[in-house]
N, C-alpha and C positions, 0 to 999 in steps of 0.2 A: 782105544786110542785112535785107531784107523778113521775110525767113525766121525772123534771129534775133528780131526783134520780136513774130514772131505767136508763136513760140513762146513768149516770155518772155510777153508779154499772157495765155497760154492759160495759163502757171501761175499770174497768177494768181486764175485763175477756180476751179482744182484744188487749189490749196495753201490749208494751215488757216491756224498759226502761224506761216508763212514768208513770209504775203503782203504784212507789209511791206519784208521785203528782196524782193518779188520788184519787188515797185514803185519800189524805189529804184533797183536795178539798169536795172530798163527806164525811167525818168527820165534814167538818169547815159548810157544810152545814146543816149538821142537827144538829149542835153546833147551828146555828144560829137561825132557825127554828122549835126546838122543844125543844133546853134546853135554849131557851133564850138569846142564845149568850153570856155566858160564858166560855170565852176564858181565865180566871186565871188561873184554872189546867194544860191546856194544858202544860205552861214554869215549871211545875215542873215535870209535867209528864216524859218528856221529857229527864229534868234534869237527873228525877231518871233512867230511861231506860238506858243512856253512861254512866251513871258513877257508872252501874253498874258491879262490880268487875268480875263477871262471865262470863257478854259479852266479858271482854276484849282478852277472851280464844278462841274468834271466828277469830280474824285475825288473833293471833298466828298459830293457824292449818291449816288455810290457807294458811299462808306462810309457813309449813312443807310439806303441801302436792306440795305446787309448787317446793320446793326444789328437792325434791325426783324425782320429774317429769324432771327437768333440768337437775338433776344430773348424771344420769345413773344410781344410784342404783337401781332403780324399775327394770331394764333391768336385774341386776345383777342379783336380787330375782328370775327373772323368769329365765333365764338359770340355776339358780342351781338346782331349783324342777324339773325343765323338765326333765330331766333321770329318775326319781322314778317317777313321775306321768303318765309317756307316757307309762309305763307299768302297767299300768291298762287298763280295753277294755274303749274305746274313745282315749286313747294314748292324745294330744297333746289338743285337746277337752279340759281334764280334768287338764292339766296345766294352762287351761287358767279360772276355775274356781279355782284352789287351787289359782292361779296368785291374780286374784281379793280378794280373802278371805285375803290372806297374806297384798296385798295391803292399802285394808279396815281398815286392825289393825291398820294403821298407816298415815292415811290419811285422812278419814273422808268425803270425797265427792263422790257421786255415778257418778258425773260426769268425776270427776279428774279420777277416776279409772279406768271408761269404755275406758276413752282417751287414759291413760298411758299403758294400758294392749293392747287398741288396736293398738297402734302405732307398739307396739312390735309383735305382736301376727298375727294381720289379714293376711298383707302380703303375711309373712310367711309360714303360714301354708294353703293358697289360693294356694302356686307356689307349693306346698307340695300334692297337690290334694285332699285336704278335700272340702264337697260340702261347697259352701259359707256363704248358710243360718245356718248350722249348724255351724260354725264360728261365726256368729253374735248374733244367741242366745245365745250361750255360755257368750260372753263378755259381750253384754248389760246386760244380767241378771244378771251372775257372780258382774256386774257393781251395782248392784243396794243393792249389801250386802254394800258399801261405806256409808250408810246414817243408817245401823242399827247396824254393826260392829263397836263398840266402838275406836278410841273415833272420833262422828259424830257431824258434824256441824248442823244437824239439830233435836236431841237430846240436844245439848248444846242453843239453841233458845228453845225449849220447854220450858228446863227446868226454863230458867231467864225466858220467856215471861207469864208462870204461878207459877213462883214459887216454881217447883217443885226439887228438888236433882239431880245436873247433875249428880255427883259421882255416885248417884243410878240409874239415868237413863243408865248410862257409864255399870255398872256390869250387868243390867236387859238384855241389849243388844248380851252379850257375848252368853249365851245357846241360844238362839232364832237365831241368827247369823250363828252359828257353824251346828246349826240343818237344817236349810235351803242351807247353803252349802253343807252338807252332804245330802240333798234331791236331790241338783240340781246335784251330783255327781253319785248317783245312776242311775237319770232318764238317764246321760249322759251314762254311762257305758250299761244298758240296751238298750235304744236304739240304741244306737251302734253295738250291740249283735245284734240285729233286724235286721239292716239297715247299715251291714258293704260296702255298697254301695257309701254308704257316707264318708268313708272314702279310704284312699289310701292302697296300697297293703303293708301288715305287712314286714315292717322292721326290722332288726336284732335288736332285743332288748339290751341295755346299760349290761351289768353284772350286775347282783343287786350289787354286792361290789364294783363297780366303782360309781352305782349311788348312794350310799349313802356315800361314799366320797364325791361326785360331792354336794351334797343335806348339806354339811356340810356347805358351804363357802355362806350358807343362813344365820349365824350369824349375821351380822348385822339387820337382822329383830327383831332378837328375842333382842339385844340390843335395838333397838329403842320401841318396847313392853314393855321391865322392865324400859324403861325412861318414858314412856306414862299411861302406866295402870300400872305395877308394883308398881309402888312410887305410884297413887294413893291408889290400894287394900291395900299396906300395912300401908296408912296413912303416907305419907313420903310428901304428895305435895297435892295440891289442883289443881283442874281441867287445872286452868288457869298457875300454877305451871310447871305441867306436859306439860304442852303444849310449857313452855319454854322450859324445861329439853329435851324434843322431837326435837326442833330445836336445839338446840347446840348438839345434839348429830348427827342428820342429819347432821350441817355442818362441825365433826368431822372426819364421815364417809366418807364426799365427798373430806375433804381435803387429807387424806390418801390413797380416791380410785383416788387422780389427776385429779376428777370430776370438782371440786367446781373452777371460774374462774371471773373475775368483771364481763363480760357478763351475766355469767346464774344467780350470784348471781341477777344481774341488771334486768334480764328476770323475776326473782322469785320477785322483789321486787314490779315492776309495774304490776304483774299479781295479788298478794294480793292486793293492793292499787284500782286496777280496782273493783275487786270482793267483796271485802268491799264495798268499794264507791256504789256498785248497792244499793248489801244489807241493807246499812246504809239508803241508801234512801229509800226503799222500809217499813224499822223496822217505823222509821219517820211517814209515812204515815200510818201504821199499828196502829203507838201509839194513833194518831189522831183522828184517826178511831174508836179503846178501848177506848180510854176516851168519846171521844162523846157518844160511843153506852153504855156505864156505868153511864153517868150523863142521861141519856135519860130512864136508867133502863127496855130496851129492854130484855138484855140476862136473866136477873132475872125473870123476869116475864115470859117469857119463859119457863125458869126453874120450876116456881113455877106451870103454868100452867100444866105442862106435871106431876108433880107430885100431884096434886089434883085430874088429870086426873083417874088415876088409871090405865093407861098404864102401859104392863109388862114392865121393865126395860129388856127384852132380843129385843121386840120388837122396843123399842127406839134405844136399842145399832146397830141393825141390820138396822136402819134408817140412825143412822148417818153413817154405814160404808158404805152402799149405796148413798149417798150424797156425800163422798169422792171420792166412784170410779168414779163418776159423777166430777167432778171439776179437778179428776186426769187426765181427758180429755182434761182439757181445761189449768189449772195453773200449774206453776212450784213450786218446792217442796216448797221453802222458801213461798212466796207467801199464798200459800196454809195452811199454818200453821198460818201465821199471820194474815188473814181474816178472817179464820174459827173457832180459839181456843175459842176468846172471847163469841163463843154460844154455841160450844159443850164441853168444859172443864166444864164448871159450871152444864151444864146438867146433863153430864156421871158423874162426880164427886159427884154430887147431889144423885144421884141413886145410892150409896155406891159403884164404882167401884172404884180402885186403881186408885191411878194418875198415877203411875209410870206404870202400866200395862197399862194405856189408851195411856202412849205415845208412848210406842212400836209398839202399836195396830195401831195408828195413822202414826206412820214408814212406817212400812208396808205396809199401803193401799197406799201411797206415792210410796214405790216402784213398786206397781202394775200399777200406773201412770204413771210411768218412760217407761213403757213396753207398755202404748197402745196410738195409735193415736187418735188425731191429732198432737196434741203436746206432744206426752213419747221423752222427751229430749236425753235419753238412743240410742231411735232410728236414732234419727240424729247425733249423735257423730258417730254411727257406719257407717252411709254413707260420714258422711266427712272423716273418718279412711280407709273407704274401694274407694276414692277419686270419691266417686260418681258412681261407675261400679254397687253397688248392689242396685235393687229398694227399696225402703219402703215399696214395699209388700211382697217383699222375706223377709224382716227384721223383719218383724210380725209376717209371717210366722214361722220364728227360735224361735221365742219367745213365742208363745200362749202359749206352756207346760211347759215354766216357768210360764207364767204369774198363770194357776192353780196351777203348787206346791206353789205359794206366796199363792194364797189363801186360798188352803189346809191349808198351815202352819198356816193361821191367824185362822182358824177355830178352829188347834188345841191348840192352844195357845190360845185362848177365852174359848177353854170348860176347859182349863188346865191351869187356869192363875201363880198358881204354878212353873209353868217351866220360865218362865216370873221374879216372884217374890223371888223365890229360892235363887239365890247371893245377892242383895240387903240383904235381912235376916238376912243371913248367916253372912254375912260383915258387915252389916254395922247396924244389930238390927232391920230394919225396911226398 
């Protein structure tokens, strides 16, 4: 029995599409073999998971972010920053890191972003004579603020799949977000200072009073912003609210930019449906999975074990984030949250850490994922964007000095969970 478990566990670490029936499967069998085959809970379990009001805010954003992506407006956003940000050192580098931050506001996916930024971006600035690797760090990492930059599809899964305040995990997001773009801005501009090699021969710069002209007709971001988080911070909408409010404004902007057409509407509508339909199946298998390992009273005892222990709780926390960067190896972000929460949420929780701080903390090691092989998905977006010309190990290469500012950042935001916790507070009392 041992056998078939590891086995069934090991697929799925290996299976793409099938990893939510692999998790159901390995659920139903330790349903059957260690809680008796009690299979009641499971149809309420279940129940409660869709019909819960919060989820329903996950294919709403989905289909914002595919909008934007069909529509041209993400294009729009990034030509208007580019005059103001090409004049800082990295010039074009640095657009394509403000590009993803601005994106991230309003989209929610680390993957949707890295794509949409690099459709526009890589190209371009490839025929422009920037070195390529420095190109692809830029966006994949730039890309991976999508998932901690409010409002994130996998912040709104934390938060229904434990319970915890999307709204508060949405505002925790914001400084932690801002501050790592602002990391990955610096390293970009210094090394560049460094290694203006890498870049192409300085061009006549924009007039600063044309590019901030230019920098104006970025508006429609900042509407789609006060549709998204605005109405939430001010208590005007609820997550799943905002997430309408966000689409009708997106298809507002597209009918006025002569974007918006049945096609792309049609493109946006089966690309949600697709990416749902995984997700959905993969949540399924996940639930299956939590209920068995809760009737089985696995994760608690766990729990209870490490705290009889007398283990520091710095040493525990410094386990599980080492365990994450380990599976950020192998799973993809969703995946990775909904395997692993049921035993490190009740642990880290247990040990008096913030919930709301642990999911950030849990982001983040996610987006360190994104950045490293075999599978940082981040990586492969950028070779199908750059149409397979650049290797995976140049793409690594661009990346490693992000991949330590993420972890710097988590460091600093571990010894400062204040910075983390700060808006929440402030907003919203707790």
């Amino acid at each position: 029995m041992g056998a078939a478990f590891a086995a069934l566990f090991g697929m799925t670490l290996v299976t793409g599409n099938l990893i939510g029936i692999t998790l159901t499967l390995f659920g139903l069998l330790i349903m059957k073999y260690m809680v008796g085959g009690n299979y009641v809970a499971l149809g309420d379990g279940l129940w409660n998971i869709f019909n819960n009001f919060v989820l329903t805010a996950l294919p709403v954003f989905i289909f914002l972010g595919e909008i934007l992506a069909h529509s041209g407006v993400s294009k729009r956003i990034y030509s208007s920053i580019s005059p103001l940000f090409s004049r800082l050192p990295g010039r074009l580098l640095q657009t394509n890191i403000g590009s993803c931050t601005m994106f991230s506001a309003v989209c929610g996916s680390s993957q949707a972003t890295a794509a949409v930024v690099g459709a526009i971006a890589f190209e371009e600035l490839e025929q422009r004579g920037y070195r390529a690797r420095r190109i692809a760090g830029s966006i994949a990492a730039g890309g991976t603020l999508g998932i901690l930059v409010p409002p994130s599809l996998a912040l709104i899964i934390y938060g229904f799949w434990q319970d915890v305040s999307v709204g508060s995990l949405f505002l925790a997001g914001v400084i932690p977000g801002l501050m790592i773009a602002a990391f990955f801005m610096v390293y970009v501009g210094v090394s560049s200072t460094l290694h203006p090699e890498d870049l192409p021969a300085q061009e006549e710069p924009v007039p600063l009073w044309d590019a901030i002209k230019a920098s104006l007709n970025v508006w429609p971001f900042f509407v789609l912003v006060f549709a998204i988080l605005g109405t939430l911070i001010l208590g005007l909408a609820t997550p799943t609210e905002s997430a309408a409010l966000g689409v009708a404004t997106a298809l507002v902007l597209a009918v006025l930019y002569r974007e918006l057409t049945l096609a792309v509407l049609w493109q946006a509508l089966m690309s949600t449906v697709r990416v749902f339909g995984t997700i959905s199946l993969i949540i399924v298998g996940a639930t299956v999975l939590s209920q068995a390992l809760a009737l089985s009273g696995i994760p608690s005892d766990i729990a209870r074990w490490v705290a009889r222990s007398g283990m520091d709780p710095v040493f525990v926390l410094l386990s599980v984030y080492a365990i994450y960067l380990v599976l950020g190896c192998l799973l993809a972000a969703i995946e990775m949250l909904l395997i692993t929460l049921p035993f490190t949420f009740p642990l880290i929780v247990g040990l008096g850490y913030d919930p709301v701080w642990f999911g950030i903390a849990v982001v983040l090691l996610i987006e360190v994922g994104m950045l490293t092989p075999p599978l940082g998905m981040n990586l492969f977006i950028i070779m199908a964007v750059s149409g397979g010309r650049l290797p995976l190990g140049e793409i690594v290469r661009g990346c490693v000095p992000y991949w330590f500012i993420l972890l710097g950042s988590l460091a600093i935001l571990t010894a400062f969970p204040a910075i983390v916790l700060y808006l929440p507070r402030l907003v919203m009392g707790g």
